[in-house]
Every structure is written in C-alpha cells, then in structure tokens.
MISEDREN-657207 format. One line per field, with one value per atom (N, C-alpha, C): x, y, z; residue number from 1; atom name; residue in one letter. Coordinates in steps of 0.1 Angstrom, whole numbers, plus 5000, padded with zeros to 4 digits. Example, Ala and Ser with C-alpha at 12.3 -4.5 7.8 and 13.67 -1.06 7.14 Angstrom:
BEGIN
X = 5132  5123  5132  5128  5137  5129;
Y = 4943  4955  4967  4978  4989  5000;
Z = 5078  5078  5078  5071  5071  5079;
i = 1  1  1  2  2  2;
at = N  CA  C  N  CA  C;
aa = A  A  A  S  S  S;
***
This chain:
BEGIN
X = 7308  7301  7311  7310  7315  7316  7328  7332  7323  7308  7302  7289  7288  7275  7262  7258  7244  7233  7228  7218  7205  7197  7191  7175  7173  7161  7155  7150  7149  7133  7132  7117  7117  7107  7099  7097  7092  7086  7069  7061  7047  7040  7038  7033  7017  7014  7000  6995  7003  7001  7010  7022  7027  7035  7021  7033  7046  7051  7062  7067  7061  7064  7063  7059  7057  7071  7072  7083  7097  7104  7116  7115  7103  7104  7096  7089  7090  7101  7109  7122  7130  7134  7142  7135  7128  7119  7118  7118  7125  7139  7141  7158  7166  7159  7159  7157  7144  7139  7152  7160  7168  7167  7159  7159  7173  7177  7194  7191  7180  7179  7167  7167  7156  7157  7143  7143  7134  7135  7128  7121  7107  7101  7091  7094  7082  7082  7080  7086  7075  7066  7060  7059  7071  7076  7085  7082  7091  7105  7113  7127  7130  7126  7127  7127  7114  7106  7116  7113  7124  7138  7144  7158  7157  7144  7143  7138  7129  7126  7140  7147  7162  7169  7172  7179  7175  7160  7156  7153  7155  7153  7171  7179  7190  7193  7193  7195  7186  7176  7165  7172  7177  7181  7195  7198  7212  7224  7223  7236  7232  7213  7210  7211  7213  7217  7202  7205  7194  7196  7185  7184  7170  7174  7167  7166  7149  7147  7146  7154  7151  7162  7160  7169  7182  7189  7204  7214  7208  7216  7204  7192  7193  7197  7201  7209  7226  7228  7240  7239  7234  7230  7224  7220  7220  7229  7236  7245  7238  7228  7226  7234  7232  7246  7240  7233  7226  7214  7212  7201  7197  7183  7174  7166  7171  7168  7154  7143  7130  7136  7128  7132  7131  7123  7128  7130  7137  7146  7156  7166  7178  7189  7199  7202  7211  7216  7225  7237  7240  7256  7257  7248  7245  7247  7241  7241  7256  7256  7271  7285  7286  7288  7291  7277  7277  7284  7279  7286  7292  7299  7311  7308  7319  7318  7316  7308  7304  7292  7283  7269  7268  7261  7251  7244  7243  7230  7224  7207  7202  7190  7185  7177  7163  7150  7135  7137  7132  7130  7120  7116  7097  7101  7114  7113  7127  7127  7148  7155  7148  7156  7158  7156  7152  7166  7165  7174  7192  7183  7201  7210  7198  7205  7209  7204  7211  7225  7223  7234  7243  7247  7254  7261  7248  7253  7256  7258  7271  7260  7246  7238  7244  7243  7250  7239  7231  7216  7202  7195  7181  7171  7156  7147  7136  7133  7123  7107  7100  7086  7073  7064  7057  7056  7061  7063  7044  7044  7026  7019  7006  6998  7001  6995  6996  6987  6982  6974  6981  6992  7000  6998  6997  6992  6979  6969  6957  6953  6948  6943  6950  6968  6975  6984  6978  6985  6997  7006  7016  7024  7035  7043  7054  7049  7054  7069  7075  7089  7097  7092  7093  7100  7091  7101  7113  7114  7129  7135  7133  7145  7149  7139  7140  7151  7148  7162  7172  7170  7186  7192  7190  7194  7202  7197  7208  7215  7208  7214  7224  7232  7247  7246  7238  7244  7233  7225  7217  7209  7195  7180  7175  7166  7162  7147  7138  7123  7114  7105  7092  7082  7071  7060  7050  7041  7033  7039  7050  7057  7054  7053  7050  7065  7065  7073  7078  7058  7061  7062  7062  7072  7083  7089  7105  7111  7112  7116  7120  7107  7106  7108  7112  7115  7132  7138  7152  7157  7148  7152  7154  7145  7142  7156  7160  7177  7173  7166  7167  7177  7183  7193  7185  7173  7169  7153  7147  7131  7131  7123  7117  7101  7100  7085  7081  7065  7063  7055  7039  7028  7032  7037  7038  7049  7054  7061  7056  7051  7046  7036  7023  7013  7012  7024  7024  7017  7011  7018  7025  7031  7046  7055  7062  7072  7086  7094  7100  7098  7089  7084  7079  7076  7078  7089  7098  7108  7118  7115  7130  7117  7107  7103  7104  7105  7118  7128  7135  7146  7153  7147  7144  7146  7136  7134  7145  7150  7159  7172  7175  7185  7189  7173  7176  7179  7170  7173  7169;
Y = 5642  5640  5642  5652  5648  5635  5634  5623  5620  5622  5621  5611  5604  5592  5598  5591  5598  5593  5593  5593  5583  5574  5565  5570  5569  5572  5588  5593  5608  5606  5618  5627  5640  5638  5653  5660  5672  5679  5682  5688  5691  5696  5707  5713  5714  5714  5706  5695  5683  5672  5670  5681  5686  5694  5704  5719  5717  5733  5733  5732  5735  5734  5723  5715  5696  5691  5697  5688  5684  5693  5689  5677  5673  5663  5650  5653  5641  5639  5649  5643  5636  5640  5637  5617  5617  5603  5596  5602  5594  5592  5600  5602  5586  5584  5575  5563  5564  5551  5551  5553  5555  5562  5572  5584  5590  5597  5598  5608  5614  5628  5630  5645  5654  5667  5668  5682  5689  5698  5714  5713  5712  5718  5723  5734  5746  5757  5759  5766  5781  5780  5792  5801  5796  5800  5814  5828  5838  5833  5840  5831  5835  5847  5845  5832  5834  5821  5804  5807  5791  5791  5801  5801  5793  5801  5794  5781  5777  5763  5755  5760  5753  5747  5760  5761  5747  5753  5741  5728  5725  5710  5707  5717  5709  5706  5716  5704  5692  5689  5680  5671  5669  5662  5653  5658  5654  5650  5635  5628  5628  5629  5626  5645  5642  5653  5660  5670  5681  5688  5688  5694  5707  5715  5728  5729  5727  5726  5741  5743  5753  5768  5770  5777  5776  5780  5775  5786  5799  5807  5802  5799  5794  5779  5771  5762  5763  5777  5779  5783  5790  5800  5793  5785  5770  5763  5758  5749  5735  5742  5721  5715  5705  5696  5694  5697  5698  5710  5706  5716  5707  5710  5697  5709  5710  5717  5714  5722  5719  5714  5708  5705  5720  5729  5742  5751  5749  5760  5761  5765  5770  5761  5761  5748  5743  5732  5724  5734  5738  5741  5755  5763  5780  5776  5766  5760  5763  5746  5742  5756  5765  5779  5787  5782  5790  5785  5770  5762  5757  5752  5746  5733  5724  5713  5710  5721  5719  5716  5714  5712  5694  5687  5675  5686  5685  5690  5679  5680  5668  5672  5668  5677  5664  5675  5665  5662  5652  5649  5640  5636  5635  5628  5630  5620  5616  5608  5603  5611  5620  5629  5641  5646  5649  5648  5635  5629  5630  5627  5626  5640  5649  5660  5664  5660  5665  5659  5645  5644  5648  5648  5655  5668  5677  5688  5690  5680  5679  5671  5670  5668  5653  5656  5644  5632  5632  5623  5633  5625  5629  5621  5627  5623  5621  5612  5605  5606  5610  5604  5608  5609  5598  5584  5575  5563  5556  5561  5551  5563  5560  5567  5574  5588  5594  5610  5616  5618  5637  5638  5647  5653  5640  5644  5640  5641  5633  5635  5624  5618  5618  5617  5616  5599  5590  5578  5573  5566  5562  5559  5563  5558  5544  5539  5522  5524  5513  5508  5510  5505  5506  5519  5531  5542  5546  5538  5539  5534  5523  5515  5520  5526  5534  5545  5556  5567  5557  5543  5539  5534  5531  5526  5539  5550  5561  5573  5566  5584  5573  5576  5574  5576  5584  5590  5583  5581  5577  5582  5570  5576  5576  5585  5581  5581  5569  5571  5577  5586  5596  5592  5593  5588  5580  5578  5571  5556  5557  5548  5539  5532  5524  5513  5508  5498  5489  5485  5471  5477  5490  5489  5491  5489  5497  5483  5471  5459  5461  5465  5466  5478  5491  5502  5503  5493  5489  5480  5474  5461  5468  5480  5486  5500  5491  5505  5518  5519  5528  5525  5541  5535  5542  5545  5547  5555  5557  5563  5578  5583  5593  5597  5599  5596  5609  5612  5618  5617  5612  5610  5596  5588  5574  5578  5583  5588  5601  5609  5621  5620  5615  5611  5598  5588  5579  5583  5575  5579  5573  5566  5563  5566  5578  5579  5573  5569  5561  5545  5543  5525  5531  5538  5542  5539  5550  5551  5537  5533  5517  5508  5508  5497  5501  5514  5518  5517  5518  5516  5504  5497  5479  5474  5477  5476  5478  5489  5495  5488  5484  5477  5467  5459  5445  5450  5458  5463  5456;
Z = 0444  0457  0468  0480  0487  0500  0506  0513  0529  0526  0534  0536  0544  0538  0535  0526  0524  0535  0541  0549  0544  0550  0544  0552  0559  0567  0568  0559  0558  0562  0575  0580  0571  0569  0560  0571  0575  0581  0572  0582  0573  0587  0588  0598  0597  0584  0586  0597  0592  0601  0616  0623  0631  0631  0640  0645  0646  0644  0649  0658  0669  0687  0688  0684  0685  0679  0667  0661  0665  0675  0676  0686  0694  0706  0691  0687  0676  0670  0663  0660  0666  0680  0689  0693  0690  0693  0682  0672  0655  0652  0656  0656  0668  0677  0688  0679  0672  0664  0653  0646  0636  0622  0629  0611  0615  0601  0603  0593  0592  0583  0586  0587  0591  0579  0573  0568  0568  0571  0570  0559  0557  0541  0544  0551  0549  0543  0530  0521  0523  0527  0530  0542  0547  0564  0563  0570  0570  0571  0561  0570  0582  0590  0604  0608  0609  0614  0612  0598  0592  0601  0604  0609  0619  0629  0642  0643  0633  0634  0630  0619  0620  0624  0638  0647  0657  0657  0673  0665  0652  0647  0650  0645  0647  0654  0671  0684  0685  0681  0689  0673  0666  0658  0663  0670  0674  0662  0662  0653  0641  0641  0625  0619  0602  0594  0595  0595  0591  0578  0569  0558  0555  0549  0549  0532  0536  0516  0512  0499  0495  0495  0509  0516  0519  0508  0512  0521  0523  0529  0549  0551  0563  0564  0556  0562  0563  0561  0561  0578  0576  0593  0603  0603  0609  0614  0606  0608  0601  0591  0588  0583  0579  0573  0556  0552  0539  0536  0523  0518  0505  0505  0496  0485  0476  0465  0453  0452  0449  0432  0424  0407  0403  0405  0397  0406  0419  0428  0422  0431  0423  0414  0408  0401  0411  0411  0419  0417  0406  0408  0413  0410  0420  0434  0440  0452  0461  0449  0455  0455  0443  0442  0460  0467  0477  0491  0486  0504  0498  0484  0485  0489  0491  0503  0514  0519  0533  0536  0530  0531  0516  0523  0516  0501  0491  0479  0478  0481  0473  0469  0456  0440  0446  0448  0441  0429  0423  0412  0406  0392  0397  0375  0366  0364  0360  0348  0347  0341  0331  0328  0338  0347  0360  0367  0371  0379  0373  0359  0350  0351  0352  0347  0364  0373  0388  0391  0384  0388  0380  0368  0364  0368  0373  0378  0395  0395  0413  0425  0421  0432  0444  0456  0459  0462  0462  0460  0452  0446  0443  0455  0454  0466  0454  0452  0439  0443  0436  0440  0431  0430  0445  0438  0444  0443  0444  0459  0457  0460  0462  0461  0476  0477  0489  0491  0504  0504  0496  0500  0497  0485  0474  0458  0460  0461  0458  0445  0446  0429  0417  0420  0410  0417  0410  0409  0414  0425  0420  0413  0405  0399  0402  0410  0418  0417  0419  0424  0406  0397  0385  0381  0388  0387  0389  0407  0414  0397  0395  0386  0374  0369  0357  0359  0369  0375  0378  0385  0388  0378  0366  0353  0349  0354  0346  0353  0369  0379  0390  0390  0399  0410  0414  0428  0436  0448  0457  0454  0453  0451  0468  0471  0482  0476  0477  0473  0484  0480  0485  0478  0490  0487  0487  0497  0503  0511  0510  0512  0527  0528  0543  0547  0561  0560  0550  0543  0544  0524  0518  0509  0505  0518  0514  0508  0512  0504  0491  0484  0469  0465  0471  0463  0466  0481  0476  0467  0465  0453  0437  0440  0427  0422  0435  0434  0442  0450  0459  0473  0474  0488  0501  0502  0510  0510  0521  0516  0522  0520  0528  0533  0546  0551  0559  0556  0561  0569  0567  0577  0586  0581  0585  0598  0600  0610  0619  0614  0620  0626  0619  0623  0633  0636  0647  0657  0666  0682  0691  0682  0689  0674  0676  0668  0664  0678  0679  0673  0678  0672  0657  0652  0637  0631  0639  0633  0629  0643  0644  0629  0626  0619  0602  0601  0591  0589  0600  0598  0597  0606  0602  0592  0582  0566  0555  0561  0552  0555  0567  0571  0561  0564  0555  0542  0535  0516  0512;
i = 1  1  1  2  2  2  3  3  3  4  4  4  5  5  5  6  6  6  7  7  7  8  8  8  9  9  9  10  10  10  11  11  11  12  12  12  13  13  13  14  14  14  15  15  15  16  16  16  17  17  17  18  18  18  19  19  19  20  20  20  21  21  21  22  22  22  23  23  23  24  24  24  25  25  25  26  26  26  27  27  27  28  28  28  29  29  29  30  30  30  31  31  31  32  32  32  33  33  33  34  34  34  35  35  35  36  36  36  37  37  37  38  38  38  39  39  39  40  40  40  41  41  41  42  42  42  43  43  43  44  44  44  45  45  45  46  46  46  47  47  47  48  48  48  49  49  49  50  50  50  51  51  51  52  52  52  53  53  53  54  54  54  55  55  55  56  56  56  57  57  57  58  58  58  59  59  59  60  60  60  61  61  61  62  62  62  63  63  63  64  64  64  65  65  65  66  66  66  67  67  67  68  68  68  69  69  69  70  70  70  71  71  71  72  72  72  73  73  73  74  74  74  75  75  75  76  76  76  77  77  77  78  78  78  79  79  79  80  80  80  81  81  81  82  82  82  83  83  83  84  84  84  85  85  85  86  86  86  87  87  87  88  88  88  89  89  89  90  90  90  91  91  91  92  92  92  93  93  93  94  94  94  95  95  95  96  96  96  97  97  97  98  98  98  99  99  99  100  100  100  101  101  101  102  102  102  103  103  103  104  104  104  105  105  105  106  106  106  107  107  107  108  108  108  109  109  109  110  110  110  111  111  111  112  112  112  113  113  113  114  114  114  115  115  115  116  116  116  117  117  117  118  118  118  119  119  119  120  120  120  121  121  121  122  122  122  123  123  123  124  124  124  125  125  125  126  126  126  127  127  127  128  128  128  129  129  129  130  130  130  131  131  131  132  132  132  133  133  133  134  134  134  135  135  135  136  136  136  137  137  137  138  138  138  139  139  139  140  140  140  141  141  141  142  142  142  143  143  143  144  144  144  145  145  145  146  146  146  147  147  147  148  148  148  149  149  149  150  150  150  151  151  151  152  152  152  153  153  153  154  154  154  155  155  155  156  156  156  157  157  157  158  158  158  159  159  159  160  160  160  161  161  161  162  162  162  163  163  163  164  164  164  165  165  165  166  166  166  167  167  167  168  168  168  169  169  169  170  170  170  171  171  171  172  172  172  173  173  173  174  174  174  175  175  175  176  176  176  177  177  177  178  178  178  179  179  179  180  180  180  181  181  181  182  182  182  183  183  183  184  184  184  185  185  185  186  186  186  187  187  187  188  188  188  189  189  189  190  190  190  191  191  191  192  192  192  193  193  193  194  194  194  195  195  195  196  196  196  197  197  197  198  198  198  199  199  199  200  200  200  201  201  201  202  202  202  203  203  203  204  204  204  205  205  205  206  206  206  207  207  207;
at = N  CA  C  N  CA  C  N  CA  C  N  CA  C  N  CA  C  N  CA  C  N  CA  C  N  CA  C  N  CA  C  N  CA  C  N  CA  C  N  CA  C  N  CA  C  N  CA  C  N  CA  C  N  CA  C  N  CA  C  N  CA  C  N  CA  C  N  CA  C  N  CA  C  N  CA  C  N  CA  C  N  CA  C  N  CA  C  N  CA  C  N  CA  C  N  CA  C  N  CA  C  N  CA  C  N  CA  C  N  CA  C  N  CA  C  N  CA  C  N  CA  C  N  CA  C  N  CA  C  N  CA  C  N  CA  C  N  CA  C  N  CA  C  N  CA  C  N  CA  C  N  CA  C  N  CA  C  N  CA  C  N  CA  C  N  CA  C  N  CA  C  N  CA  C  N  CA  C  N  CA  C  N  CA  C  N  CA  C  N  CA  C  N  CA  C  N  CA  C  N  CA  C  N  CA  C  N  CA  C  N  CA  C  N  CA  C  N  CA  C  N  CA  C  N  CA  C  N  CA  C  N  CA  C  N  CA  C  N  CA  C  N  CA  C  N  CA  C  N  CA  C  N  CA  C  N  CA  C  N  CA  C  N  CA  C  N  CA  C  N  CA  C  N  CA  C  N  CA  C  N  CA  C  N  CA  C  N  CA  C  N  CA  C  N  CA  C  N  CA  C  N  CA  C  N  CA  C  N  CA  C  N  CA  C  N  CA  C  N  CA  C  N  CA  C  N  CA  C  N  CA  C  N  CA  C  N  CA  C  N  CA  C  N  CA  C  N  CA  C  N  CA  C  N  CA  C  N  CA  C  N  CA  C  N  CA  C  N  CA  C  N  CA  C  N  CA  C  N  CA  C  N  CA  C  N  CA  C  N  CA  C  N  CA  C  N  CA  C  N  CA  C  N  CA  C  N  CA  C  N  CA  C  N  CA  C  N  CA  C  N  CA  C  N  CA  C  N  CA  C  N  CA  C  N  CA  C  N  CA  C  N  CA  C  N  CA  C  N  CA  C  N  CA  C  N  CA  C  N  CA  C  N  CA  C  N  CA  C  N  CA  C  N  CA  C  N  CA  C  N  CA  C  N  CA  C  N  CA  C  N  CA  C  N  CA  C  N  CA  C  N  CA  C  N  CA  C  N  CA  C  N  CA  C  N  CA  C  N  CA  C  N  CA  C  N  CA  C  N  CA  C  N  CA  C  N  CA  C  N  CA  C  N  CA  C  N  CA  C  N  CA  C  N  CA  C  N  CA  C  N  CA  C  N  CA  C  N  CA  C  N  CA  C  N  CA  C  N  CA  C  N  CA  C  N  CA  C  N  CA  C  N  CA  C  N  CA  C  N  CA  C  N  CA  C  N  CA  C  N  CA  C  N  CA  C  N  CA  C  N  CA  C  N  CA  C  N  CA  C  N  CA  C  N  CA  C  N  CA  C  N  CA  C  N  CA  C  N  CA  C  N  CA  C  N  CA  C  N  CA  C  N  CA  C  N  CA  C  N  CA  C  N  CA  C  N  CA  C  N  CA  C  N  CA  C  N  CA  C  N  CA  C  N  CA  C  N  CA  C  N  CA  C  N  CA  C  N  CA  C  N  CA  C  N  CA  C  N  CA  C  N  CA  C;
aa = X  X  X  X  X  X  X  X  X  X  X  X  X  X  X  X  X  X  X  X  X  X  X  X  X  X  X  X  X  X  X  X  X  X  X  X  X  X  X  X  X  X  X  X  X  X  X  X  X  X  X  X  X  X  X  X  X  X  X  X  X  X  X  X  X  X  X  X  X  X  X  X  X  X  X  X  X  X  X  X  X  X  X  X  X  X  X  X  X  X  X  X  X  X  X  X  X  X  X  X  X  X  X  X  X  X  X  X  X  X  X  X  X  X  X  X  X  X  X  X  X  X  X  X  X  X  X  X  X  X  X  X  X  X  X  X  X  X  X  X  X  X  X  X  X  X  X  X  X  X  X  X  X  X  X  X  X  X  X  X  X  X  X  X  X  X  X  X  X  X  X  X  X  X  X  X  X  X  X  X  X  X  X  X  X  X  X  X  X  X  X  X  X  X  X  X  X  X  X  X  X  X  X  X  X  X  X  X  X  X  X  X  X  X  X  X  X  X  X  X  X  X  X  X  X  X  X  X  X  X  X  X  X  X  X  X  X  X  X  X  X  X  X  X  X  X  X  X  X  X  X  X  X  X  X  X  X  X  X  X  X  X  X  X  X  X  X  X  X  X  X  X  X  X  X  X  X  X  X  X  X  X  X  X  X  X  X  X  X  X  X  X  X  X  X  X  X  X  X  X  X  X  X  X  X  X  X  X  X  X  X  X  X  X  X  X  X  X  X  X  X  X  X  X  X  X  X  X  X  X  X  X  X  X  X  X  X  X  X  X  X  X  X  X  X  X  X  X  X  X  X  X  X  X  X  X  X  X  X  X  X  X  X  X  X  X  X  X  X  X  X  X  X  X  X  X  X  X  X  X  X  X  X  X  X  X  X  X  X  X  X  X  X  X  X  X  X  X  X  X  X  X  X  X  X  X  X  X  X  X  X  X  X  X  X  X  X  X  X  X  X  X  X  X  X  X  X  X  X  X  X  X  X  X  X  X  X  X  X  X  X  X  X  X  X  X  X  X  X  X  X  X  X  X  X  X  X  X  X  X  X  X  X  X  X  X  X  X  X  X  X  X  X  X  X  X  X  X  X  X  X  X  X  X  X  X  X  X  X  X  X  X  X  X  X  X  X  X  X  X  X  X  X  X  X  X  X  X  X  X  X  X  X  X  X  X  X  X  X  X  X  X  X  X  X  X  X  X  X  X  X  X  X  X  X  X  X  X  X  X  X  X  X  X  X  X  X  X  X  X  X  X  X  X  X  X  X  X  X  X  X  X  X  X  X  X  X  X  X  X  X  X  X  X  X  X  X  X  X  X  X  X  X  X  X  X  X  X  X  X  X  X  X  X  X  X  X  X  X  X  X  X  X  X  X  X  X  X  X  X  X  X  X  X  X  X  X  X  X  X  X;
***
C-alpha cells in the first residue's frame, strides 16, 4: 500500500439520479459537509466525455480525493488521486503496472474470496457491498454488516462498505470492521447536500 491515507467518506456519482452539469456544485457542497472521496462511475460515458467530467469533478472536489472507476488512463489524464477498479475490470496488478505509486487502487468486491484475492494483489482498499437493501440492486437482498466482518476476518487492507447504507447504519457496518462507507442517493438525492454530508461524516467519526 502506498503511504497515503485511505479516505473514509466516499460519493458515488450516478447521473441518473444527478446530471452531470449538477454534479461538481453538489460535490463541492459534500465535500464542505466532509466527503473526502469522490468517484466517477459512469462507465458508459465516451471517454471524451468522462475526461471532462474528470476534469470539472476534480476542481469542484478540492482537498477531497477523486477517483475514476474503471478508467485508469483518464484518471491519469486528470490528475485524480485514484482509480476504483470493477471485480472483473482490469486486475489490480496491470493497473498498478501503469501508475505505479502515484495513484490510490481500490477493487469492488461482492465476496471474501473477492476481497482476499485483491488484496493480495496490491489493492490499497476494497469497496464492499451491497450491504442493505438498495434501490441500485432491486430485489436482491442485503447482505447486512455480517458481511463487512466476514471480508475483515481475512482482507488487511480497508473495507469501505456500499450499499443502501444510511447514517444511522454506519455504527454497525464500523463495528463490523469497516473503515469507512460509500454513498450514493443518500447524498445525491439530498437537498441539502452539505447537511448530508456533515451527518455522515459524523457517524463515521464516532466508528
């Protein structure tokens, strides 16, 4: 792992539930509230297109890290500070191969054998989920807090938990060995982004 903190408060992007021309002033207003990671996951986006959404998430992101799922040569061209790799995108170590130690790697993963094998192969966090129910999967179940504990019994590096996730369960998916969440409607869909964000961040604070 490189000598850089992993980031605890991760925003999804989902331009379903906000454009792209919306998104860098909601970031910038989550980012205020205390998200300290932002990522790009629009994987069906020209990479023209992707570069430029990139580009204008990483100014309106300021101090928090930007990550570009998938795309490791436009988060090179960017300047993000990571890139968040799908479970059957490219492998962690082709990755790392390309940015070296200049870029965050961090692997989806969905179960422990999953997780084991990222870390092994250099990932510097996995993003776990879906933890509870959400509308993202519909009608495939939660896998609860149970699961965080299951991957932290055997993956080293930082879980961040995904997935339906609300304030008021980050308590129990830290307890369960997660070092942090990731959100996507519960913050996007606010209307106050900000007061979203700080009551995540909140949460996570305490652990």
């Amino acid at each position: 792992m490189i000598a850089t903190a992993i980031p605890r408060l991760h925003l999804v992007s989902d331009r379903r539930l906000c454009d792209l021309s919306a998104l860098p002033t909601v970031i910038e207003r989550a980012v205020a509230g205390g998200v300290d990671a932002v990522h790009l996951r629009e994987k069906d986006l020209p990479a023209g297109e992707l570069v430029e959404a990139a580009r204008a998430l990483r100014l309106a992101a300021g101090d928090a890290s930007l990550f570009v799922n998938d795309r490791v040569d436009v988060a090179l061209i960017s300047g993000a500070q990571g890139v968040q790799l799908g479970e059957s995108g490219i492998s962690v170590r082709d990755a790392r191969s390309l940015i070296g130690d200049r870029q965050l790697i961090g692997r989806s993963v969905h179960d422990v054998e999953g997780a084991r094998r990222a870390a092994e192969d250099g990932a510097d966090f996995v993003i776990a989920g879906h933890v509870y129910e959400t509308a993202s999967k519909a009608g495939q179940a939660g896998r609860g807090p149970q699961f965080i504990a299951s991957i932290a019994a055997v993956c080293p590096v930082p879980i961040i938990a995904i997935g339906g996730i609300t304030p008021e369960h980050v308590a129990e998916v830290m307890a369960a060995g997660a070092h942090g969440v990731a959100v996507i409607s519960g913050i996007l869909q606010s209307n106050d982004p900000a007061r979203a964000a700080e009551r995540y961040a909140e949460a996570v604070a305490k652990g």
